[in-house]
Every structure is written in C-alpha cells, then in structure tokens.
C-alpha positions as CSV (number, residue, x, y, z in Angstrom):
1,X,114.3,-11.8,-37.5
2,X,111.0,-12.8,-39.1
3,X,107.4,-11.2,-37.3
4,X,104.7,-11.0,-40.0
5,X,102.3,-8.3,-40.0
6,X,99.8,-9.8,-38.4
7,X,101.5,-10.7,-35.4
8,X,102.4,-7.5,-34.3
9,X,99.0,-6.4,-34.9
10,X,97.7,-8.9,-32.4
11,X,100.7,-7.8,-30.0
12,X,99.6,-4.3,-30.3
13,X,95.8,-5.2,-29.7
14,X,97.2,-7.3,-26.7
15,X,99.0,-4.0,-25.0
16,X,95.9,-1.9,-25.8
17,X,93.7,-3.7,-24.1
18,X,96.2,-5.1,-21.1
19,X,97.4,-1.4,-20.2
20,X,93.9,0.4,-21.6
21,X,94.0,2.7,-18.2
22,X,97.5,2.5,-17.1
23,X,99.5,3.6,-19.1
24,X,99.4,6.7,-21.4
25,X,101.6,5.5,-23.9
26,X,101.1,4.7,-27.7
27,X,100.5,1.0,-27.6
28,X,102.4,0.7,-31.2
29,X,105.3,2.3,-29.0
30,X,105.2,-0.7,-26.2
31,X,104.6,-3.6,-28.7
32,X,106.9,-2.1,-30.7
33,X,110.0,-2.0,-28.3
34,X,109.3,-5.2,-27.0
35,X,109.4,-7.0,-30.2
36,X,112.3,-4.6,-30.6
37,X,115.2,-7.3,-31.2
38,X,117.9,-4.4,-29.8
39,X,115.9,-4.5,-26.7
40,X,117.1,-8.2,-26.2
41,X,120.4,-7.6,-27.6
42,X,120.8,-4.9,-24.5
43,X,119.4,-7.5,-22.0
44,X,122.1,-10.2,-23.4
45,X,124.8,-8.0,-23.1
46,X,124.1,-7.3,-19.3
47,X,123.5,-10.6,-18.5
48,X,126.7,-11.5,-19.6
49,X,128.3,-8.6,-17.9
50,X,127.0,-9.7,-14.7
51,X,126.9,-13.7,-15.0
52,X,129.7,-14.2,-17.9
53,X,129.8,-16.0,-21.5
54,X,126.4,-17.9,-22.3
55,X,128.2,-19.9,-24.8
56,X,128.0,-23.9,-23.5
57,X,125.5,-23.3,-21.0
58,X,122.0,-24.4,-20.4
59,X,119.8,-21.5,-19.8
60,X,116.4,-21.0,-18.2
61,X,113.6,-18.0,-18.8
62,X,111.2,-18.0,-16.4
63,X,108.3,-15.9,-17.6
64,X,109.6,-15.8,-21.3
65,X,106.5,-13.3,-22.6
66,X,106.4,-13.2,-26.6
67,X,109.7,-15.0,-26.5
68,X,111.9,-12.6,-27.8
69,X,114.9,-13.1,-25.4
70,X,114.4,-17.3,-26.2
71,X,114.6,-16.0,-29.6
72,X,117.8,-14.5,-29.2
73,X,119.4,-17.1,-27.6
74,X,118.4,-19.5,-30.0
75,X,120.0,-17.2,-32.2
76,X,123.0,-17.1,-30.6
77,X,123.3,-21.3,-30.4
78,X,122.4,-20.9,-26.8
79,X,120.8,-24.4,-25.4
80,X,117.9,-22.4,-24.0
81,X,114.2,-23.1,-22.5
82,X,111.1,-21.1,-21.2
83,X,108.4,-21.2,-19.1
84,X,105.4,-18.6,-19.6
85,X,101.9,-19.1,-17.9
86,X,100.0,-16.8,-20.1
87,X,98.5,-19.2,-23.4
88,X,97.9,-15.7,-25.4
89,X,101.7,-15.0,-25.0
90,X,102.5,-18.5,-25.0
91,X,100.7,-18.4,-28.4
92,X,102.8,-15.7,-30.4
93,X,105.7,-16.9,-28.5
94,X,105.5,-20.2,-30.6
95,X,104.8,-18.2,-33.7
96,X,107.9,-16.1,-33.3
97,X,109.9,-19.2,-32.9
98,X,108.5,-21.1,-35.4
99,X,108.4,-18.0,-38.2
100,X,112.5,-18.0,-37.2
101,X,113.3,-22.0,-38.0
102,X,113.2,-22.4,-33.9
103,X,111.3,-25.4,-32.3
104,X,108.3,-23.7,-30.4
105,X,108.5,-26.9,-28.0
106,X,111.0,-25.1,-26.2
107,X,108.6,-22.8,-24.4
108,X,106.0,-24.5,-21.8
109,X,103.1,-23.6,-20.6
110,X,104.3,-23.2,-16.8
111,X,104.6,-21.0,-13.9
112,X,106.9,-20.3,-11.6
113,X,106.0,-21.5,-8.6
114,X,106.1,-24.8,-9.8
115,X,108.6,-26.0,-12.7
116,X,108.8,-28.6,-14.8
117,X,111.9,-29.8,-14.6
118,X,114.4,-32.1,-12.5
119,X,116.5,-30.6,-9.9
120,X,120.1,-28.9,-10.7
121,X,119.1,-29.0,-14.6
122,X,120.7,-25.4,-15.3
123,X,123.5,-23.8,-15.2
124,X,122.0,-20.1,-15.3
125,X,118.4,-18.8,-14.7
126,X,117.3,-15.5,-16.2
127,X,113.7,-13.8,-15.5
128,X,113.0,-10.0,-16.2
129,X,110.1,-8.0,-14.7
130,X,107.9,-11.0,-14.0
131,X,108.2,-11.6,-10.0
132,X,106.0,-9.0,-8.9
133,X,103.3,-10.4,-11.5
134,X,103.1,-14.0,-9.3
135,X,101.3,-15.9,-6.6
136,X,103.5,-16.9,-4.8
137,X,107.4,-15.0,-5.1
138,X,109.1,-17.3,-2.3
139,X,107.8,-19.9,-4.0
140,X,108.7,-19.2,-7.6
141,X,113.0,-18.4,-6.3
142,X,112.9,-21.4,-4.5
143,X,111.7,-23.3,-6.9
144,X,114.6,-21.7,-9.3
145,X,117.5,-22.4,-6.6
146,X,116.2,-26.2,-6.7
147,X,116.5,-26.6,-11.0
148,X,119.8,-24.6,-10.6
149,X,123.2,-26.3,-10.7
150,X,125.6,-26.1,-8.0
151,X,127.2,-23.6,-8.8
152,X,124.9,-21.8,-11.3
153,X,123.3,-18.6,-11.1
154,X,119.8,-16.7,-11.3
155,X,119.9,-13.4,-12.6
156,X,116.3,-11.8,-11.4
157,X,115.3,-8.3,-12.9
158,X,111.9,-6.9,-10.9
159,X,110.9,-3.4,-10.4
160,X,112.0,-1.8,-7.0
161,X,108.4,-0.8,-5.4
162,X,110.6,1.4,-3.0
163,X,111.9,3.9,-5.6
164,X,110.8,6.8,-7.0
165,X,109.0,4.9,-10.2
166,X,106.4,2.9,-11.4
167,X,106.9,1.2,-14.6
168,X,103.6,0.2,-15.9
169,X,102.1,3.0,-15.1
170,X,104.9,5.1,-16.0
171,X,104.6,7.8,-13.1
172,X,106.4,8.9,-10.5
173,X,105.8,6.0,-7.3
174,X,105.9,6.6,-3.7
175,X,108.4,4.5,-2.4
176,X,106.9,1.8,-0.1
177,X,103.9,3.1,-0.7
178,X,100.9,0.5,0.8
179,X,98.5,-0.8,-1.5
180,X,95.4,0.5,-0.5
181,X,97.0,3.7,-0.7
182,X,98.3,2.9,-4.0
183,X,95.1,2.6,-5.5
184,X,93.8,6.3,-4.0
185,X,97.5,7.7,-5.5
186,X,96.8,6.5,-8.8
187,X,93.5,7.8,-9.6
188,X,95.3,11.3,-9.2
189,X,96.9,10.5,-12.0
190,X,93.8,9.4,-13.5
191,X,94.6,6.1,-14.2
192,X,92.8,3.0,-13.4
193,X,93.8,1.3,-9.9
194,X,92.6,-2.2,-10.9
195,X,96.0,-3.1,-12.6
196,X,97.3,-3.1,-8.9
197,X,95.7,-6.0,-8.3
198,X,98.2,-7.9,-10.5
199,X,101.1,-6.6,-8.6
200,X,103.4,-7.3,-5.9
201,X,105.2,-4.7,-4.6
202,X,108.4,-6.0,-4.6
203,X,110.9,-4.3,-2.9
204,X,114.4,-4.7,-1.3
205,X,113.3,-5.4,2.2
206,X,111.0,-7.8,1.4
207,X,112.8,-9.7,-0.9
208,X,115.6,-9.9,1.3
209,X,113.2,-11.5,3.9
210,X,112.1,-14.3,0.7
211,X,116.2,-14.8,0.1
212,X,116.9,-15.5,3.7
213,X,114.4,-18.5,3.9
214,X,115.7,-20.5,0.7
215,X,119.5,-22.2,2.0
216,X,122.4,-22.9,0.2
217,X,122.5,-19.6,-1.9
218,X,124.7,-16.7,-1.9
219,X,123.7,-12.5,-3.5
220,X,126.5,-12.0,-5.7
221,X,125.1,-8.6,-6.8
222,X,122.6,-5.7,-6.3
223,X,122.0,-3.1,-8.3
224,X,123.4,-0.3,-7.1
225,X,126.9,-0.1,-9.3
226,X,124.8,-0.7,-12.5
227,X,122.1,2.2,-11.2
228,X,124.8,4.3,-10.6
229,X,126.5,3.7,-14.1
230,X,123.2,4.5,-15.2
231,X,123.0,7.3,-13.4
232,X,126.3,8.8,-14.4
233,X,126.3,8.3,-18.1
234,X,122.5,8.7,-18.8
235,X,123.5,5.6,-21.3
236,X,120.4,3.6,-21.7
237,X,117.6,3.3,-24.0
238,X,114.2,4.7,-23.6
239,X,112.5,1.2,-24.0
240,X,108.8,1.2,-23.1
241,X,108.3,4.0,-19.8
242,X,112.0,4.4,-19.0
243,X,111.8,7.7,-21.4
244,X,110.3,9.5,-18.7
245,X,112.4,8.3,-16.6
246,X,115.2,9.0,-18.8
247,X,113.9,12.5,-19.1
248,X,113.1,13.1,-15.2
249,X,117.3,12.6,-14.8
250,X,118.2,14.2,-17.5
251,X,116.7,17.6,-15.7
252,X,117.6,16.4,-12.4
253,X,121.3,16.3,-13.8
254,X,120.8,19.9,-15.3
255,X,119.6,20.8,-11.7
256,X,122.8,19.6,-10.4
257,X,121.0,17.2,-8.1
258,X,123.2,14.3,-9.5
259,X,124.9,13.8,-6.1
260,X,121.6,13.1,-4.2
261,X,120.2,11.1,-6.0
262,X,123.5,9.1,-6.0
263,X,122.5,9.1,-2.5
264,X,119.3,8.1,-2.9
265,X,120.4,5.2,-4.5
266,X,123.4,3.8,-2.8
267,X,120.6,3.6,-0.3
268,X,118.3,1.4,-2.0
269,X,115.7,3.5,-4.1
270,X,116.9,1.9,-7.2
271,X,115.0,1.2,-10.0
272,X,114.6,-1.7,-11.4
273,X,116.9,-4.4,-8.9
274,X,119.2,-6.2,-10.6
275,X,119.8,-9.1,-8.3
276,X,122.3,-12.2,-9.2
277,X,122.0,-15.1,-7.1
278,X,124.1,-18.5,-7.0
279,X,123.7,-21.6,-5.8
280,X,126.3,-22.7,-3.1
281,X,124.8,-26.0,-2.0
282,X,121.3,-28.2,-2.3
C-alpha cells in the first residue's frame, strides 16, 4: 500500500482541525488508524461474515472517506464504487487510489440522499459510520434499497446514540440523551458542543421507524450476537476511541459485571449497530 508522506500529513492536519474540541486524542493516533490498512482488513472480514464472499459481486460505499476500504477492495479484484460528499476527502481519496495503480474515477462526488446511479445496479451496499453525519437518513436507505439488486444486501454500520458511548467524542454517552441536553453534558467534559450539530442521533428506535417506511426489504441482522461476541472475548482492536471503550469492559469484566451488561445489550444499548438489510422486492 503506497501513502506518501505528505498525504498523511494533510490527513493529520485534517483530524486536527475537524475534531480540535472533541476529541482528546493524538490526531497522528486517528489519521493514523484510519489509514491503518488492518483497520480495513477487519471491516472486510466482517462484512463477509455477515453478507458472504465479495468475490463476483458489484459493491457500493456510500460515504467512502479517504478511500481506504475502495482501496482494499480494489485490492482484492472487487468490482467496487464510492460515493463521498466531502471534496477534501474526496481529494486524498483520489490520491490514494491513484498512488496504488487504481482509477480515482471510481469515487464520485455524491451524497446519499441522492445517488447516481440506475436502479438495482448492486448486488451489496456497505456504509460505515456515515448515517448519523446526513441530511436526510430516510432518504439516503431509501435511496440504497432502490440501486440494490433484488436480492442484494446493505450492510449499515452507525453509532447507537442509545448506548453507553459516544465515539467522536470518545466519552461515556447518555443513552437517548436529547440534544439540547447533549450539548450542556458535553461541556462537562469540556469539550466543544458545536460538533453536535453534525450529528444525528441515530438510534434503534428511530431507525426502526426510517426501515418501516421503505417496502420491499427485510432486517436480516442486528447487532446484538456480534456485541456480545465482542463482549465475551474482548477480541477487537482499539481503532480510533474504541480503546477506552475497550478499557471501560475490560474493568467492567474484572468487576464481574459481564452478565449485566450482557443484559444491557441483548436489550439494545449496543454500540455501534450493525444492521444488514436485503432487498425482497422493488
């Protein structure tokens, strides 16, 4: 995998400024795990656990970043495109690709809500923590359901706003927490409440509410087996903020608080949900 020098420089200067008040970690640690190629190598492997081989089928990212999961599947011969609304990211996406023999064509300048492509063109859809950073959510799965295949499915990753934690900020969350009273809860932590603004606080409820409106799909799978594999095994990688969350289970485990917390989650305080959808019918 080729990234030159200066490119990670500009992705670290990116994360400084972006999270400059929310989160407290070492910008060279974020910019550094995402362009972590590992990282993707997790995300491919349960992708595949959950939707099966990727080999021979044509793949959508919606909200594709600094392209390092299109990189990966390009990689791996996978007949994959993206979609990403943000030129800056859109910008060293292109450079990755290009820097690694790819065509940087294959990620558009587009958003969610409204794709750019013909309907029931893929076979599997794939976004990570990008939903709750839309306009419009109900817009952006239907519009997924209608470029999906019969058949096909969309694998959606988006943080759970009614657990017990808060990703970009990296702190311990208030499940279902409102958003006014959001912004008061995070200045106790001293941290700047304007990031909020860029959030929706996704959560199982609601998005249950955005699935029932879109027909002809069916929920193959929450989250709650992986959570509690997770949970179990403490076998995940400290990517980004997840090593303080890896570290708050760890001592909840020492506690022997293991079982309620299994409780916790079989009851939908999961975090992140891990949703797979497929498409049943047009």
């Amino acid at each position: 995998m080729n990234i030159d020098r200066a490119t990670r420089e500009r992705v670290v200067e990116i994360f400084r400024k972006r999270f400059l008040g929310v989160s407290n970690t070492d910008p060279e640690k974020l910019a550094g795990d995402t362009l972590n190629i590992s990282r993707t190598g997790e995300q491919f492997s349960l992708l595949e656990e959950i939707v099966g081989p990727l080999e021979g089928k044509k793949l959508l990212e919606i909200g594709s970043g600094l392209g390092m999961f299109l990189l990966a599947a390009k990689n791996r011969g996978i007949d994959a495109t993206g979609i990403e609304p943000d030129r800056e990211s859109l910008e060293i996406c292109a450079e990755i690709l290009a820097a690694n023999s790819h065509d940087q064509r294959i990620a558009l300048h587009s958003a969610g809500e409204k794709l750019p492509f013909e309907d029931e063109t893929f076979d599997i859809i794939y976004s990570t923590q990008v939903l709750e950073h839309v306009q419009n959510p109900g817009q952006v799965l239907s519009e997924a359901v209608r470029v999906l295949k019969k058949g096909g499915q969309f694998n959606l990753i988006v943080p759970n706003y009614g657990s017990f934690f808060e990703g970009h900020y990296g702190i311990f969350w208030v499940p279902y927490i409102p958003k006014w009273l959001a912004r008061f809860y995070v200045r106790l932590w001293g941290r700047d409440p304007r990031y909020l603004s860029e959030l929706g606080f996704i959560n199982p409820i609601n998005l249950s509410g955005l699935l029932k409106a879109i027909p002809g799909i069916s929920i193959e799978d929450w989250s709650w087996r992986i959570s509690r594999r997770r949970l179990d095994t403490l076998d995940f990688s400290s990517w980004a903020e997840l090593h303080k969350l890896k570290v708050a289970l760890e001592l909840l485990s020492k506690l022997g608080l293991k079982p309620v917390v299994s409780l916790l989650l079989k009851a939908g305080f999961y975090n992140p949900i891990i949703l797979n959808i497929r498409k049943t019918g047009n």
